[in-house]
NUMIDREN-678573 format. One record per residue: x, y, z of N, C-alpha, C, O in turn. Coordinates in Angstrom, 1 decimal, decimal comma. Atoms other than C-alpha are relative to their C-alpha. Example, Ala and Ser with C-alpha at 12.3 -4.5 7.8 and 13.67 -1.06 7.14 Angstrom:
<rs>
     n_xx     n_yy     n_zz    ca_xx    ca_yy    ca_zz     c_xx     c_yy     c_zz     o_xx     o_yy     o_zz
      0,9     -1,2      0,0     12,3     -4,5      7,8      0,9      1,2      0,0      1,9      1,2      0,7
     -0,9     -1,1      0,0     13,7     -1,1      7,1     -0,8      1,1      0,8     -0,3      2,2      0,9
</rs>
This chain:
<rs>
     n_xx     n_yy     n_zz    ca_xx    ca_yy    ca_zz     c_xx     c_yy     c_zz     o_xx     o_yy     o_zz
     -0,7      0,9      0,8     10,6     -4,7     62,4      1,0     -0,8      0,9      1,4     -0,4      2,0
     -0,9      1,1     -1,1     12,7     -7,8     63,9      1,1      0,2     -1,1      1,0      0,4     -2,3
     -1,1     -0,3      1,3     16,3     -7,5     62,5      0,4     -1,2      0,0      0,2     -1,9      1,0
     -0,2      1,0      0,3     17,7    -10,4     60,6      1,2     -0,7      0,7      1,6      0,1      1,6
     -1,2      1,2     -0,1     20,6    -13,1     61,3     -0,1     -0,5      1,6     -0,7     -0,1      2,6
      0,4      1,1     -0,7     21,2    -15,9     63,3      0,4      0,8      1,8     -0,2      0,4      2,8
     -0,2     -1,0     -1,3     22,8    -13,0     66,5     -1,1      0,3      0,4     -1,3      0,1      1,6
      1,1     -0,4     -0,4     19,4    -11,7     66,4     -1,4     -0,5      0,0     -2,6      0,0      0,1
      1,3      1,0     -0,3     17,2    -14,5     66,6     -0,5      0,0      1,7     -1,2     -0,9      2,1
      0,9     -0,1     -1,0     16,3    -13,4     70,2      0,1      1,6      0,5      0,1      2,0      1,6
     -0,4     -1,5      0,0     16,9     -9,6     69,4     -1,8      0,3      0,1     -2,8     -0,3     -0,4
      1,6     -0,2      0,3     13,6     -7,8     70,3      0,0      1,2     -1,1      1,0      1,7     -1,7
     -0,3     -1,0      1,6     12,3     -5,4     67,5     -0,1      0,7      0,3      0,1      1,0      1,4
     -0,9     -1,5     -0,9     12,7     -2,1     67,3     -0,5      0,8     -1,3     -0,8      0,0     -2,3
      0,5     -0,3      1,0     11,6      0,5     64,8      0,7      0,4     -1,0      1,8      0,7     -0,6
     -1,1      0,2      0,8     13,2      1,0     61,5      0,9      1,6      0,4      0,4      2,7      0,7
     -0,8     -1,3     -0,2     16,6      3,5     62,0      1,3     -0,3     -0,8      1,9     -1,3     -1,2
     -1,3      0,1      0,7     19,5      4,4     60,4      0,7      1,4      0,4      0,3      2,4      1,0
     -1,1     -1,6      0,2     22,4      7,1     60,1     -0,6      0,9     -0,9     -0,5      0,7     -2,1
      0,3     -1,5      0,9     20,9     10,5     58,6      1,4      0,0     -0,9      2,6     -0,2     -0,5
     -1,1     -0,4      0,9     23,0     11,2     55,4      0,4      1,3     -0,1     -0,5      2,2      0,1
     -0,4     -0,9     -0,3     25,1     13,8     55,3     -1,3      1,4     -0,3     -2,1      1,4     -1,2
      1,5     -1,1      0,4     22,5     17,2     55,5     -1,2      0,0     -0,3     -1,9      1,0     -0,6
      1,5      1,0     -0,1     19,4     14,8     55,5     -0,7      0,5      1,3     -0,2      0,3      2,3
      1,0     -0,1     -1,0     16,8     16,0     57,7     -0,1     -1,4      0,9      0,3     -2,4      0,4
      0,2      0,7     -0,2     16,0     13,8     60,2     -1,3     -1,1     -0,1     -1,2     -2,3      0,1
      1,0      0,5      0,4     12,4     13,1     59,5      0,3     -0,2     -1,2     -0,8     -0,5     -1,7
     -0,3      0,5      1,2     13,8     12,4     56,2      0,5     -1,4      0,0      0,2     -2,3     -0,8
     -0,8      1,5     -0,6     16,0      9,6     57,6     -1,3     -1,1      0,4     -1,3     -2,3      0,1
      0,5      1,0     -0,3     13,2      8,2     59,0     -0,7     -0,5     -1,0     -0,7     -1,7     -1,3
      0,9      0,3      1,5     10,8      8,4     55,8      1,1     -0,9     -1,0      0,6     -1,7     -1,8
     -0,6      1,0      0,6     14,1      6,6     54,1      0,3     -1,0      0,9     -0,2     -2,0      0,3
     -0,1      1,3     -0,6     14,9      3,9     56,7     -1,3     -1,0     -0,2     -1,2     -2,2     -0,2
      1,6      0,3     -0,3     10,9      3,2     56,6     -0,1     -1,2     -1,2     -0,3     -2,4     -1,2
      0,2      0,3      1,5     10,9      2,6     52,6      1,3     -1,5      0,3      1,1     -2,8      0,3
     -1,3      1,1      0,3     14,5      0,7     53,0     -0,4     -1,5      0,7     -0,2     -2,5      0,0
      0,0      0,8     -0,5     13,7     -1,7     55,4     -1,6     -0,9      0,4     -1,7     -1,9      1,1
      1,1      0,5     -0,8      9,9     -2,3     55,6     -0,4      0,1     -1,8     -1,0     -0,9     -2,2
      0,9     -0,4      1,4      8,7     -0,9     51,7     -1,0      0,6      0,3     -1,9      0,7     -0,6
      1,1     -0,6     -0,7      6,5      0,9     53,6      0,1      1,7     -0,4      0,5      2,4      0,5
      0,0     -1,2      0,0      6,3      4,7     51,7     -0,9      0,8      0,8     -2,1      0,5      0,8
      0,7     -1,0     -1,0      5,3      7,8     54,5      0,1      1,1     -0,7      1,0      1,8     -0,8
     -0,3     -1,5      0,3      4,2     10,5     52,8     -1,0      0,8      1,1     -1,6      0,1      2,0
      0,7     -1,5     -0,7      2,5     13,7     54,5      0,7     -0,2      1,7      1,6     -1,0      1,9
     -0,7     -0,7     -0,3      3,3     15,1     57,6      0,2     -1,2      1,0     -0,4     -2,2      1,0
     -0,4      1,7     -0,8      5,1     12,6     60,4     -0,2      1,4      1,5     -0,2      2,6      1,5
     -0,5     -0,7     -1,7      5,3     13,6     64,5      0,8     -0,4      0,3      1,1     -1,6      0,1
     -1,0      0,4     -0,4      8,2     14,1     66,1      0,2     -0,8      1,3      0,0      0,0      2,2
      0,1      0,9     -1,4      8,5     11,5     69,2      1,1      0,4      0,5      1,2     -0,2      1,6
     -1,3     -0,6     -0,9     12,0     13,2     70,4      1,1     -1,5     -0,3      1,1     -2,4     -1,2
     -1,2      1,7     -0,2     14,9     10,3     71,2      0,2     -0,3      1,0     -0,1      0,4      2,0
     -0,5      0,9     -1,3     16,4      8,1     73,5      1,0     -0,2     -0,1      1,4     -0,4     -1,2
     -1,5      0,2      0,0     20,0      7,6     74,4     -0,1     -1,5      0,0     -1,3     -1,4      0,2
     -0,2      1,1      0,4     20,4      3,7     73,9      0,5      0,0      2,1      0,9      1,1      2,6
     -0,6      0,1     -0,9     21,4      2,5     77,5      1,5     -0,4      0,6      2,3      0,1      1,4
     -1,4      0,2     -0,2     24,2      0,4     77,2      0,8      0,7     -0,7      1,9      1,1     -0,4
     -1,4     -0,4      1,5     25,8      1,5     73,6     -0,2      1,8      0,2      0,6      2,5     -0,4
      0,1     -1,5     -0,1     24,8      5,2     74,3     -0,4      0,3     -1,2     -0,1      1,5     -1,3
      0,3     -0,2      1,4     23,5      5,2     70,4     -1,4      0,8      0,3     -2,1      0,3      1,2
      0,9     -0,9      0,0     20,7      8,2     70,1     -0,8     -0,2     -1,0     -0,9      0,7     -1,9
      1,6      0,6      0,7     17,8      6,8     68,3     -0,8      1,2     -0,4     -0,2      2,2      0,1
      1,2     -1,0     -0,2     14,7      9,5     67,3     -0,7     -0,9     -1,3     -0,5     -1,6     -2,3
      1,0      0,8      0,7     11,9      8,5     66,2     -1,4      0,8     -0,2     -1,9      1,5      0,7
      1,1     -0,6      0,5      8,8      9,8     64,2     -1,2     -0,9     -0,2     -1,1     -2,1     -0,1
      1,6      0,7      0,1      5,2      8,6     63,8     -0,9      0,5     -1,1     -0,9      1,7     -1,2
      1,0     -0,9      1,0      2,5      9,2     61,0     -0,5     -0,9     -0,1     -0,1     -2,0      0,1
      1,1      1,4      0,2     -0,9      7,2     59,9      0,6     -0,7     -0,9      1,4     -0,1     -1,6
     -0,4      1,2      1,1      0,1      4,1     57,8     -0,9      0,2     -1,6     -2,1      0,2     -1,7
      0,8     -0,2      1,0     -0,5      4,7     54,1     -1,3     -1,1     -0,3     -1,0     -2,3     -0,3
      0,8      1,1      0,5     -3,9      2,8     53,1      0,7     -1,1     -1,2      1,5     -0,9     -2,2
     -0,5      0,9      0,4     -3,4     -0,4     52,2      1,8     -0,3     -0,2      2,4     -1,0     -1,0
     -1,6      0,3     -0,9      0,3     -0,5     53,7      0,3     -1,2      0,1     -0,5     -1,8      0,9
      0,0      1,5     -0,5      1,4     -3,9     53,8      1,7     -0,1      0,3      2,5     -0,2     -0,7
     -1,8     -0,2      0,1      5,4     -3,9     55,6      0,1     -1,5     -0,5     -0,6     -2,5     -0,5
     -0,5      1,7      0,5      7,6     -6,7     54,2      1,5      0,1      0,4      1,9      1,1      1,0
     -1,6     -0,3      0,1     11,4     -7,2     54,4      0,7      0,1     -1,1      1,1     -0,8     -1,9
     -0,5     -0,2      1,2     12,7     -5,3     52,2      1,6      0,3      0,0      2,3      0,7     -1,0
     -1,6     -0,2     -0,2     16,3     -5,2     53,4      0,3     -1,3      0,7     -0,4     -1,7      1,6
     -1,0      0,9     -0,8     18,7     -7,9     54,6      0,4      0,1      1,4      1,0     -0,7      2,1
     -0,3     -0,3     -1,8     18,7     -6,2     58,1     -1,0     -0,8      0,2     -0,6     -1,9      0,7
      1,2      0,6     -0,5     15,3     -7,6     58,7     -0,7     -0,9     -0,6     -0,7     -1,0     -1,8
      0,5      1,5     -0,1     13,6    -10,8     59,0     -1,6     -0,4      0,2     -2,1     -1,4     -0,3
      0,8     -0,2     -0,2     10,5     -9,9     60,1     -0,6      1,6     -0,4      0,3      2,4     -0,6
      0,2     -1,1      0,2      8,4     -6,9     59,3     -1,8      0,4      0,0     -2,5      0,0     -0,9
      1,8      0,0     -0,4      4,4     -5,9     60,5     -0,1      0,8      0,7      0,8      1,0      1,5
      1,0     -0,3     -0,9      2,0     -4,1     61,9     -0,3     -0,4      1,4     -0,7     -1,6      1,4
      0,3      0,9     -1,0      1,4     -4,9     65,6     -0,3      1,4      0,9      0,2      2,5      1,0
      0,4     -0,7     -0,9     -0,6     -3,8     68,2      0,4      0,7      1,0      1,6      0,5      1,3
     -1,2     -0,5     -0,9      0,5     -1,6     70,8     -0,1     -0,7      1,0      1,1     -1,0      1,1
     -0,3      1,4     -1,4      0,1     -4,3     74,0      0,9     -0,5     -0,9      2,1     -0,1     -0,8
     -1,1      1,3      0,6      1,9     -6,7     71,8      1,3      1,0      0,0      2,2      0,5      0,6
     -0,8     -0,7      1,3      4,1     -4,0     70,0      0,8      0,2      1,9      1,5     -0,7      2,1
     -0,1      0,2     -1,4      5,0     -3,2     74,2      1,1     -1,5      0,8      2,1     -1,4      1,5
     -0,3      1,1     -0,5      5,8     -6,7     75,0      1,3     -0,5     -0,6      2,2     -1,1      0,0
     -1,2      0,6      1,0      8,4     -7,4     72,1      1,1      1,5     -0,4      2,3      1,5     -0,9
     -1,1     -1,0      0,6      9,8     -3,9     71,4      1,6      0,3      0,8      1,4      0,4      2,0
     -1,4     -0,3     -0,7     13,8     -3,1     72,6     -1,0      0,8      1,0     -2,0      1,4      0,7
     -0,1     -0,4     -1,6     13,6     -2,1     76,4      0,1      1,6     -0,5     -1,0      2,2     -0,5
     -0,8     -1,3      0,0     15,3      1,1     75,6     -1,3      1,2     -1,6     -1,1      2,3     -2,1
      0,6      0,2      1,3     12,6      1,5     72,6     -1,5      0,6      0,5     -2,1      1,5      0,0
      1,5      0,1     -0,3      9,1      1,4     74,6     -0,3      1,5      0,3     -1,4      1,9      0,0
      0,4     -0,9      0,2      9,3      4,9     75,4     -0,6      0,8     -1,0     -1,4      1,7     -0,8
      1,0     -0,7      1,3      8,1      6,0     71,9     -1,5     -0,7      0,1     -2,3     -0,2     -0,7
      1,2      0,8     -0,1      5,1      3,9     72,5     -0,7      0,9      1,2     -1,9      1,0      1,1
      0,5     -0,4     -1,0      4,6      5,9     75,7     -0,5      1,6     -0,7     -1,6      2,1     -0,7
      0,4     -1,7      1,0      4,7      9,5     73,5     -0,9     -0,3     -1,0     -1,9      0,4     -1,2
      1,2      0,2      1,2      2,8      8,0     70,6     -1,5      0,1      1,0     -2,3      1,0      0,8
      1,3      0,3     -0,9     -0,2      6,9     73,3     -0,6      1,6      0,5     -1,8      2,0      0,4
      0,2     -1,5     -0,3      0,2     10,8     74,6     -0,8      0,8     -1,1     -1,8      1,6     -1,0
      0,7     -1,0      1,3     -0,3     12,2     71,0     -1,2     -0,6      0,0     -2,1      0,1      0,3
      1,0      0,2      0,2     -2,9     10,1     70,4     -1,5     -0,4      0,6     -2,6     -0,7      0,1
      1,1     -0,2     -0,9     -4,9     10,2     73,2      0,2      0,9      1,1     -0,3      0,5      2,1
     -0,2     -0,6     -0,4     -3,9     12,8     75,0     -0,2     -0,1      1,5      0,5     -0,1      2,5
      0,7     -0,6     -1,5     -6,6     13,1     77,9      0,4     -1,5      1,0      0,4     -1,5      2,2
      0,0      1,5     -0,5     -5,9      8,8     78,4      1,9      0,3      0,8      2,3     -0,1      1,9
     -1,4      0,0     -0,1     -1,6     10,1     78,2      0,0      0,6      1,8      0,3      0,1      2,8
      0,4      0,2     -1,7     -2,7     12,0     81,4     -0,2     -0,6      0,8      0,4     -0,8      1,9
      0,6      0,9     -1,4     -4,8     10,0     83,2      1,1     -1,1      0,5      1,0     -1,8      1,5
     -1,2      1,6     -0,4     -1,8      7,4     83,4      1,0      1,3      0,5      0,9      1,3      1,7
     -0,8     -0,5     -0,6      0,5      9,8     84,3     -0,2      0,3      1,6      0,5      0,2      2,6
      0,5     -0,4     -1,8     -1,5     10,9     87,7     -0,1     -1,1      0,5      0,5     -1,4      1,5
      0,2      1,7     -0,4     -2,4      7,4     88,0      1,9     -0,3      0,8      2,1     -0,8      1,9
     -1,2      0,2     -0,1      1,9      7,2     87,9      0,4      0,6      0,7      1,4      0,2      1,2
     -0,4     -1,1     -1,2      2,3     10,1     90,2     -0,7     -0,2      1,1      0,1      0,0      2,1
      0,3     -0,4     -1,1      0,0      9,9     92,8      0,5     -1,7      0,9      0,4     -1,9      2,1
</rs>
């Protein structure tokens, strides 16, 4: 999702997040920011992708993954955002916050595991 107003008209996007409510799970938080900001309901089971400390603002992000319900279609369903879709992962790479692309690096892991290796040796040796 791209977040809305005229500040963040060269904000890159970033995936939907919010404040956990008080004694809110956190995969709960994400299954409500998802609905709030995209209309996008996640039911069944999500993976945990861990978090990231934010670099500059030091803000701790976490972030979860799960398949997209059939026939999913995101929208902007909240005033934060302006934008809201589906996008490839190259693309989704190119446009996502700096501080952000690491979940893209754990998603690629889960879901291809033997490929999450081969780039890592490839990165090591």
């Amino acid at each position: 999702m791209h977040p809305a107003g005229n500040y963040n008209r060269r904000a890159p996007w970033g995936i939907p997040k919010g404040a956990p409510d008080p004694d809110e799970p956190l995969e709960e938080t994400a299954r409500r920011e998802t609905l709030e900001e995209t209309g996008v309901l996640v039911p069944g089971a999500m993976v945990d992708l861990g978090h990231v400390d934010y670099t500059r603002s030091k803000k701790r992000v976490h972030a979860f993954a799960a398949p997209a319900p059939e026939g999913a279609a995101p929208r902007c369903a909240s005033w934060e955002v302006d934008k809201a879709e589906f996008i490839e992962i190259t693309r989704a790479r190119r446009i996502i916050h700096p501080d952000q692309a690491v979940f893209l690096d754990r998603l690629q892991r889960y879901l291809a595991p033997e490929l999450g290796q081969a780039e890592a040796e490839k990165t090591t040796a």
